[in-house]
C-alpha positions as CSV (number, residue, x, y, z in Angstrom):
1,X,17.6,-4.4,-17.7
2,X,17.6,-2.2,-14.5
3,X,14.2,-0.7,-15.4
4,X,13.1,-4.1,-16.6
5,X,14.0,-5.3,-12.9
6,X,12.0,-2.4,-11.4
7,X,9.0,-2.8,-13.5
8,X,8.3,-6.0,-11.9
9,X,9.4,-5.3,-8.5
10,X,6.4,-2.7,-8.9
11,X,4.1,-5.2,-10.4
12,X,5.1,-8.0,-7.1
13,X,4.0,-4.7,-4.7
14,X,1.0,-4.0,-7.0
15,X,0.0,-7.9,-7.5
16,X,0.4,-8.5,-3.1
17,X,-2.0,-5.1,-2.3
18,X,-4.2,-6.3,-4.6
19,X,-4.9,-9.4,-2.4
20,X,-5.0,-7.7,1.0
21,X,-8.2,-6.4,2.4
22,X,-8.3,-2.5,2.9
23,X,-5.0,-1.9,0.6
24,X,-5.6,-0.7,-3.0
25,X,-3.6,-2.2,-6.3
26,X,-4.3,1.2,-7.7
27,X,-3.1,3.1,-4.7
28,X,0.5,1.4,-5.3
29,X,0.2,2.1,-8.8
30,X,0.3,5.9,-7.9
31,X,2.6,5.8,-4.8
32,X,4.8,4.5,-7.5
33,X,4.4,6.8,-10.1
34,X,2.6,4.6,-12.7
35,X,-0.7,5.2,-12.9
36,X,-1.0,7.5,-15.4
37,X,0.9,5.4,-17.7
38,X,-0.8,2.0,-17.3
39,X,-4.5,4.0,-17.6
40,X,-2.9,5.2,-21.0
41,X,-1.4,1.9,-21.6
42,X,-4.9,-0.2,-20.9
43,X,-6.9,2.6,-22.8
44,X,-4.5,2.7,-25.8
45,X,-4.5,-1.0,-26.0
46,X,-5.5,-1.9,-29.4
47,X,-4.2,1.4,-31.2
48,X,-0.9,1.3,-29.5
49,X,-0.9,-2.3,-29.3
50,X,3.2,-3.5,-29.1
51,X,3.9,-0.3,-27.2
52,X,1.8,-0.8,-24.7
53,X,2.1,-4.2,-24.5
54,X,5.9,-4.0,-23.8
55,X,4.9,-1.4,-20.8
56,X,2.2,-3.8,-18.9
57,X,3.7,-6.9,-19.5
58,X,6.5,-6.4,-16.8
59,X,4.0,-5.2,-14.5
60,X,1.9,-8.5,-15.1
61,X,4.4,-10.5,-14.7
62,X,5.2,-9.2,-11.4
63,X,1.8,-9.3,-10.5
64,X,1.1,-13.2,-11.3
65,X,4.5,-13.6,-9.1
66,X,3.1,-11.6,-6.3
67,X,-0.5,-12.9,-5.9
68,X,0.4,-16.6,-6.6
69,X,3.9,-16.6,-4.9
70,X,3.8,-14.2,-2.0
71,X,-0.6,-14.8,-1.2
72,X,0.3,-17.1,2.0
73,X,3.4,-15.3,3.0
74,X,1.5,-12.0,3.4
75,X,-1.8,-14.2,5.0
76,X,0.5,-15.8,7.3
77,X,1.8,-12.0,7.7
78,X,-1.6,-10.6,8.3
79,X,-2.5,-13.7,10.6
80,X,0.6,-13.3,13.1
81,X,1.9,-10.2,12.4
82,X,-1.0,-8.0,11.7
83,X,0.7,-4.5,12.9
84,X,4.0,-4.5,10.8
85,X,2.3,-6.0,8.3
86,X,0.2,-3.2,7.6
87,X,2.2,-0.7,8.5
88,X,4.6,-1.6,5.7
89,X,2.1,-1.4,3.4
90,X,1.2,1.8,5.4
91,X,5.3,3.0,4.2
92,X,4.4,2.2,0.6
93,X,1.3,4.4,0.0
94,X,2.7,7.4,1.8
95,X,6.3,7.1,0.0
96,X,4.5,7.8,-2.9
97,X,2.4,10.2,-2.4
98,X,4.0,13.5,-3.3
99,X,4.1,13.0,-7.5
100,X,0.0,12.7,-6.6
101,X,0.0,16.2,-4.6
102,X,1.7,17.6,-7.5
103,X,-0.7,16.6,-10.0
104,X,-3.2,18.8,-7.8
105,X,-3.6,22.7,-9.2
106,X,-3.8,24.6,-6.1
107,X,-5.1,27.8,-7.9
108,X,-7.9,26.0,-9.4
109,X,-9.4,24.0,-6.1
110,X,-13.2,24.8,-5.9
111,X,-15.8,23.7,-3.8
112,X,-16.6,20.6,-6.2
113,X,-12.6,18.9,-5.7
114,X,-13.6,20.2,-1.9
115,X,-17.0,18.2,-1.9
116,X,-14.9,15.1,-3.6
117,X,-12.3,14.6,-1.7
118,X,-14.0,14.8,1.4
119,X,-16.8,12.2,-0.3
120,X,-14.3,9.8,-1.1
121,X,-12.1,10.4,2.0
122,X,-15.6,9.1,3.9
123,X,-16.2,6.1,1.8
124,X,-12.6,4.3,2.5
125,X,-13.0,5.2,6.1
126,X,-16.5,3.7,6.3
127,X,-15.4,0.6,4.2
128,X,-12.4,0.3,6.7
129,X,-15.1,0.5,9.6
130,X,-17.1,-2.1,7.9
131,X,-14.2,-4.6,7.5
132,X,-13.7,-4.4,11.0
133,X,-16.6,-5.9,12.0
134,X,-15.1,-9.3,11.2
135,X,-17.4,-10.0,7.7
136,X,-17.8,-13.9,7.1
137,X,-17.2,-15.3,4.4
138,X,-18.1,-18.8,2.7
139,X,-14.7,-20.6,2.6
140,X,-15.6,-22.6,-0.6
141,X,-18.1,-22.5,-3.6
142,X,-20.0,-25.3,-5.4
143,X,-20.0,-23.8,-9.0
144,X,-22.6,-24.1,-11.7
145,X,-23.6,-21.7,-14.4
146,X,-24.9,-19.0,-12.3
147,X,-22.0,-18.8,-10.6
148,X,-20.3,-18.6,-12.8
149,X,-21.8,-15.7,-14.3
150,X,-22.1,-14.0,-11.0
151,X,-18.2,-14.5,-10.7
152,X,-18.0,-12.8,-14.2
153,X,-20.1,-9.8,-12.5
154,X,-18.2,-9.7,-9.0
155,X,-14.9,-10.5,-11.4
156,X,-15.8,-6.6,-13.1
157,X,-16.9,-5.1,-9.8
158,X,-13.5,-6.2,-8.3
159,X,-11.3,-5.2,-10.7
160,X,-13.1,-2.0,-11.3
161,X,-12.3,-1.1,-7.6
162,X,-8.8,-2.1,-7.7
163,X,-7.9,0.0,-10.2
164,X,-9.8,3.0,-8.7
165,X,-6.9,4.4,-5.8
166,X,-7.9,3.9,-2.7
167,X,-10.6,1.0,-3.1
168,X,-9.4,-2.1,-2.2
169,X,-10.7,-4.8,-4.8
170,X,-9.9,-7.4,-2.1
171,X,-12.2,-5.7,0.5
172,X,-15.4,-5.0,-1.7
173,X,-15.4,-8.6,-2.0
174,X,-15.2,-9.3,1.7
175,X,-18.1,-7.0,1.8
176,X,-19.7,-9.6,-0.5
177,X,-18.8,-12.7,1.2
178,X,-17.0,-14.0,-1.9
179,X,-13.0,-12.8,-0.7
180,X,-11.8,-16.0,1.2
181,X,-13.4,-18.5,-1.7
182,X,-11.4,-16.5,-4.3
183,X,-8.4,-16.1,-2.3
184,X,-8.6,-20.0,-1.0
185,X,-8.8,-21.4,-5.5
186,X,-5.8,-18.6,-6.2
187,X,-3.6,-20.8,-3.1
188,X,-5.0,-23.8,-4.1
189,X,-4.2,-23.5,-8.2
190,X,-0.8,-21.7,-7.1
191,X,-0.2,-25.3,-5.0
192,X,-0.9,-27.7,-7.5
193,X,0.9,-25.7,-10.0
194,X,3.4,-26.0,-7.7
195,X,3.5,-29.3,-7.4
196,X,2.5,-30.8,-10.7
197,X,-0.8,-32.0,-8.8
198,X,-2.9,-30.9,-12.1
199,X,-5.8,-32.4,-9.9
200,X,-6.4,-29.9,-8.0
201,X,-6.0,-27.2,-11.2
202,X,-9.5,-28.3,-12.3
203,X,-12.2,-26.5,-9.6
204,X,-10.5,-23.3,-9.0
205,X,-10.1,-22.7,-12.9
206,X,-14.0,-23.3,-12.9
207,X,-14.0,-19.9,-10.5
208,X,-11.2,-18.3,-11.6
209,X,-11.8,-18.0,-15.1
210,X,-15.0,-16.4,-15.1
211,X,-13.5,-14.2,-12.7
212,X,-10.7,-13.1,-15.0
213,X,-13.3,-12.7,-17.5
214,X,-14.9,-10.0,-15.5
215,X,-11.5,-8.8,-14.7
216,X,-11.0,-7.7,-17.9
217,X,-14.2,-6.0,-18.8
218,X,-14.0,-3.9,-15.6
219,X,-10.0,-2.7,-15.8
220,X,-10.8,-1.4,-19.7
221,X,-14.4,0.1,-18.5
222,X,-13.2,2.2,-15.0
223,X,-9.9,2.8,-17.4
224,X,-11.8,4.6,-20.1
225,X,-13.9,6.4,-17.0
226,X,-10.3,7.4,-15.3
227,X,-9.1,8.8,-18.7
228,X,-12.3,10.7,-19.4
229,X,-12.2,12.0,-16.1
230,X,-8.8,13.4,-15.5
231,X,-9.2,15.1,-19.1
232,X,-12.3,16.6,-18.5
233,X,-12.2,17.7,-14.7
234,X,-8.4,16.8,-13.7
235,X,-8.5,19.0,-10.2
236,X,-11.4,17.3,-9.4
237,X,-10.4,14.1,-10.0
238,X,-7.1,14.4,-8.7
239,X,-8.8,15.7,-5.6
240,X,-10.9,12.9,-5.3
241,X,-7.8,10.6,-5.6
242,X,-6.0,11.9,-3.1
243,X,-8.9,11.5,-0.7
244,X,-8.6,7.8,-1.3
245,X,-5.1,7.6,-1.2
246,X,-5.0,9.7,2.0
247,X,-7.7,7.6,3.6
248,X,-6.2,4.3,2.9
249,X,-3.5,3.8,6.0
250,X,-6.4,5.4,8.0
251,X,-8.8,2.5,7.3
252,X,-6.1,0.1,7.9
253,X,-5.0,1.1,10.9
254,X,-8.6,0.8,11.9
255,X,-8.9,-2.4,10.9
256,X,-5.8,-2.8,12.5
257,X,-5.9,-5.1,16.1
258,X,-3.1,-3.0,18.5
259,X,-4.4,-5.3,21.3
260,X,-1.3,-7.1,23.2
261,X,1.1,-5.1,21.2
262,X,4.4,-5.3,22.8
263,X,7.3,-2.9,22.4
264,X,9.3,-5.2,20.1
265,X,6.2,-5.4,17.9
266,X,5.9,-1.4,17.7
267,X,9.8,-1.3,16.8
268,X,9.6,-3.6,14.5
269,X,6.3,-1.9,13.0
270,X,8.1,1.5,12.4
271,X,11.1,-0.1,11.1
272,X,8.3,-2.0,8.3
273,X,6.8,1.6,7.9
274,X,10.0,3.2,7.1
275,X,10.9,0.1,4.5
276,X,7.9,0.4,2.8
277,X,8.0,4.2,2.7
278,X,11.6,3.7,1.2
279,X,11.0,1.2,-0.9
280,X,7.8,3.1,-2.7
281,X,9.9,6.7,-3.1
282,X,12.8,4.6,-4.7
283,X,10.6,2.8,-7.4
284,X,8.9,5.8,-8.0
285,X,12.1,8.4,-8.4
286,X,13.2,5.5,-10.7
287,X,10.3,5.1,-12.7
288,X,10.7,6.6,-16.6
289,X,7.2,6.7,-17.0
């Protein structure tokens, strides 16, 4: 039961930096000592069916409770508390981070795991600058069939990055003007859900199943990729990793807006930083996996 418990505590932290701009599901994933086994998991799907069903589905369901439950606590967060906010989120990737320097070979570092970390180091940082420049996005949608299918594409493009460490599935579709009509049908199906108001269930599930859809196809594809990867070239890759792990509180401290920040504020930032970095070395020394 205890490891039950923690399972979906990791999926809630998992499920909330999915929805935050500049914060990576996948990032949490590894600060928490899980990657590995939900890449095997999702990749093993259908010949390890039951097993890995019994692994993900705790992590789902935390998920599903933290982007539908927690999405407007964390907005309202971000909104009026945008320093502790990120800092704790800050905590969580670094109090993770040591089972990913481990994975790393020292003796077999070349100029290639060199060349990717410092590639992928760049890219987080240069995403991070781009988000900073305030991107606008369309607040609402009017669906029809090609946007539906386009949601199936960005659906596969988003998921894809939030698996990937580092890349922040919420930001790439900032970057695409589509993050604040996705977020707004997830608040507005978690409301009427809520409240038994099935009339307002109908228009988001127009946008959010075809965005599911794509989902799907993009975790299994970039897991396959992740798998081949680490198998093939795992100093590389694990290289490369860490350059987007390691980049991530970087690029949200840039995007970060320190302006008027009062002393209270910067307390109460470091006492966030030092939850979150607690809170992700716990799950992850009591993670079996």
């Amino acid at each position: 039961m205890k490891n039950l418990i923690n399972q979906i505590l990791r999926g809630i932290v998992i499920g909330v930096a999915n929805i935050i701009p500049g914060v990576s599901g996948g990032t949490m994933m590894v600060s928490m000592g899980i990657y590995d086994t939900i890449i095997h998991c999702i990749t093993h799907l259908f010949k390890e069916f039951w097993k890995s069903v019994k692994t993900l589905l705790p992590y789902a369901i935390g998920m599903l409770i933290g982007i539908l439950a927690l999405a407007s606590v964390i907005t309202w967060g971000l909104e009026n508390y945008q320093l502790p906010t990120n800092t704790l989120f800050i905590g969580l990737i670094l109090g993770g981070l040591e089972p990913l320097i481990k994975k790393v070979d020292r003796k077999k570092i070349n100029a290639a795991a060199i060349i990717a970390f410092v590639c992928l180091f760049a890219l987080i940082i240069w995403m991070g600058l781009q988000n900073r420049d305030s991107i606008k996005n369309a607040d609402s949608i009017d669906m029809n069939i090609g946007q539906m299918l386009l949601m199936v594409v960005l659906g596969t493009v988003a998921s894809a990055t939030m698996i990937i460490p580092g890349v922040s599935g919420s930001l790439v579709l900032m970057l695409l003007g589509y993050y604040k009509a996705v977020t707004g049908a997830l608040q507005t199906l978690a409301h009427g859900l809520l409240h038994f108001d099935f009339s307002q269930v109908g228009q988001p599930l127009l946008m959010l199943i075809p965005f599911l859809i794509g989902v799907v196809l993009g975790i299994f594809g970039v897991a396959k990729l992740i798998e081949w990867l680490t198998a093939r070239y795992p100093t590389v890759t694990y290289c490369g990793v860490l350059g987007l792990v390691i980049a991530s509180p970087v690029s949200l401290l840039i995007q970060t807006d320190m302006s008027g920040a009062t002393l209270s504020i910067i307390l109460i930032s470091i006492a966030a930083f030092a939850v979150g970095f607690a809170g992700a070395y716990l799950l992850a020394k009591n993670s079996k996996e």
